[in-house]
N, C-alpha and C positions, 0 to 999 in steps of 0.2 A: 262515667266509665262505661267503656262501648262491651258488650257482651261478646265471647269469642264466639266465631262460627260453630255451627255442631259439627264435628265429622261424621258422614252419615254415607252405609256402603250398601251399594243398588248394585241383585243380580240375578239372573234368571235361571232355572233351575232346566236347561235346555239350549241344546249349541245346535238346534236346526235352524238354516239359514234361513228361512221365512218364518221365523215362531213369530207369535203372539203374543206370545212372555218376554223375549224378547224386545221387540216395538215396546211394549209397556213399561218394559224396564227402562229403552232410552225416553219415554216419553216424562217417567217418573223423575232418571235425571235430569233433563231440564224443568222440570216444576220445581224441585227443593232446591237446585240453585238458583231457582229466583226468587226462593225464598227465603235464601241467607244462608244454606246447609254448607258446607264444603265435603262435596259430594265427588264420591270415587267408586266410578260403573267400570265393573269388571265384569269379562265373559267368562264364567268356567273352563270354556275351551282353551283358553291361556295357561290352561296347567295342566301340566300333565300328571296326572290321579290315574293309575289304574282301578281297577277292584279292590277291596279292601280285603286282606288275607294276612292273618295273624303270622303265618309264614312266614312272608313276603316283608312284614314290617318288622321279621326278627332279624333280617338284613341289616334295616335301615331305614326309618321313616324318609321315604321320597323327599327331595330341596322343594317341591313346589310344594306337597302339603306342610313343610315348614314355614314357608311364605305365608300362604291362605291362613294358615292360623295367627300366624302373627299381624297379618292384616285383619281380620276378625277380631281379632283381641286391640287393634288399636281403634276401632271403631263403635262406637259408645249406642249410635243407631242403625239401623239396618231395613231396609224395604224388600222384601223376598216376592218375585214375579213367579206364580209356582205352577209348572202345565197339569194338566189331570190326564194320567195313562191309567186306565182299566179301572175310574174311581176315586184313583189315589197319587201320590204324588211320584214322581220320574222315581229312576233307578240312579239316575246322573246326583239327583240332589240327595239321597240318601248313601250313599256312598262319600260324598264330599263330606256329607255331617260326619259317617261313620270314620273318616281318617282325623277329620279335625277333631274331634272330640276323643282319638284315643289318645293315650298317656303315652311321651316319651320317656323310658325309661332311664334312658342312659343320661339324659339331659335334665339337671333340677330345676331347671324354668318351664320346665313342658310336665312333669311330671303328675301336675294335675290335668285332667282330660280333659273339666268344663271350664279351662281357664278360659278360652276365646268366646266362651259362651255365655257364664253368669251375670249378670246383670245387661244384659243388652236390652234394647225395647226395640222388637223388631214387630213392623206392619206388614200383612199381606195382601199381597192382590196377585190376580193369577185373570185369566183368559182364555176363553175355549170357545170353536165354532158353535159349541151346543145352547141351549137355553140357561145353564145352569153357572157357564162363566169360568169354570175350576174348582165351585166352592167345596166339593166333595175334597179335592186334592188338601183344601186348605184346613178343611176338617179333621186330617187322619194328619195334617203335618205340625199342626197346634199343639197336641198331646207332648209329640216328639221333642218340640222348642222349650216347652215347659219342663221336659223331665231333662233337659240339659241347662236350664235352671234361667232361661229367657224369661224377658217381660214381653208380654204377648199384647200389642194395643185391642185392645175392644172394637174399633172401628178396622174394620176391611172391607176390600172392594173386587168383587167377581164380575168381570167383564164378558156378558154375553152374547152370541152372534159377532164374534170380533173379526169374523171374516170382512163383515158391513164397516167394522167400527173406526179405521183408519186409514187417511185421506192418502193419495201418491207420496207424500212424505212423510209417510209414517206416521202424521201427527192423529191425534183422537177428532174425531169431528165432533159430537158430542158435548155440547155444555156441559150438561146431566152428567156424564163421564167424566168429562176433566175435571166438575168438581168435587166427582166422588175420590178421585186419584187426590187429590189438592186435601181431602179432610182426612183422609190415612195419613196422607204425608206431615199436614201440622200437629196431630197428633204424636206422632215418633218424635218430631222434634221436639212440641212440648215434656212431652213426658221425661224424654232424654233429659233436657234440662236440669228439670224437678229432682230427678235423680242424680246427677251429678254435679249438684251445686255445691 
């Protein structure tokens, strides 16, 4: 008996058209589709999230953060490309966590906040022109994963000087690199596994 694919959802915490996080996020999905994932790369900028404003959501939680959640919640592994602004992670990515993770009240399927969250095993890797790669970003955004009740892989990977680091197609030139993206990645998948066997 053949084991099913993992579903596993790659995305970058950044909709600038040249990012880093970006390229790495599509580089990431094709490595775990060749690695048997059944892998769904999405770009945040495909939804439209505003600000999050408690207000604003006594309207109506937005159709697109109802989407995102419900995709998050169907997807058991998770690879987060995360840019580092001022140390720490976007304002874009903390925002998306802050809608998905709030409670729909009116709704009793949404009514818990870390539904799309609790048991995921999500990996990090992030990117940055500097020496350092993002790792700062990935340091202050680990706590946050955790207190929304994620499995955080132990193995990540900070890609530095990523100006250098990828060829006219985007791809990683780098052994070293590809197979540090390649050990994040079987990690989220094994552990996903392990966990939802």
């Amino acid at each position: 008996m053949t084991t099913p694919p993992t579903p596993l959802l790659v995305f970058a915490g950044s909709t600038r058209m040249a990012s880093f996080n970006r390229k790495l996020a599509h580089v990431a999905a094709q490595m775990a589709r060749a690695s048997g994932a059944e892998v769904t790369h999405i770009e945040l900028s495909d939804f439209d999230i505003p600000m999050y404003n408690a207000d604003l959501e006594a309207q109506g939680t937005p159709a697109d953060v109802m989407k995102l959640k419900q995709l998050m919640f169907e997807h058991p592994a998770w690879i987060i490309c995360s840019p580092e602004y001022n140390g720490s992670y976007t304002a874009l990515l903390k925002n998306t966590i802050d809608w998905v993770s709030s409670p729909v009240k009116s709704d009793p399927a949404w009514q818990e906040g870390f539904k799309s969250f609790t048991g995921k095993v999500v990996g990090m890797l992030s990117a940055s022109p500097g020496a350092l790669g993002g790792l700062r970003s990935q340091s202050h955004l680990v706590p946050l994963l955790l207190n929304a009740q994620c499995w955080v892989a132990p193995k990540a990977f900070a890609l530095g000087r990523a100006a250098e680091a990828f060829d006219a197609q985007g791809q990683l030139i780098s052994e070293k690199h590809r197979s540090s993206v390649q050990a994040v990645i079987t990690q989220v998948l094994d552990a996903s596994r392990r966990l939802n066997d």
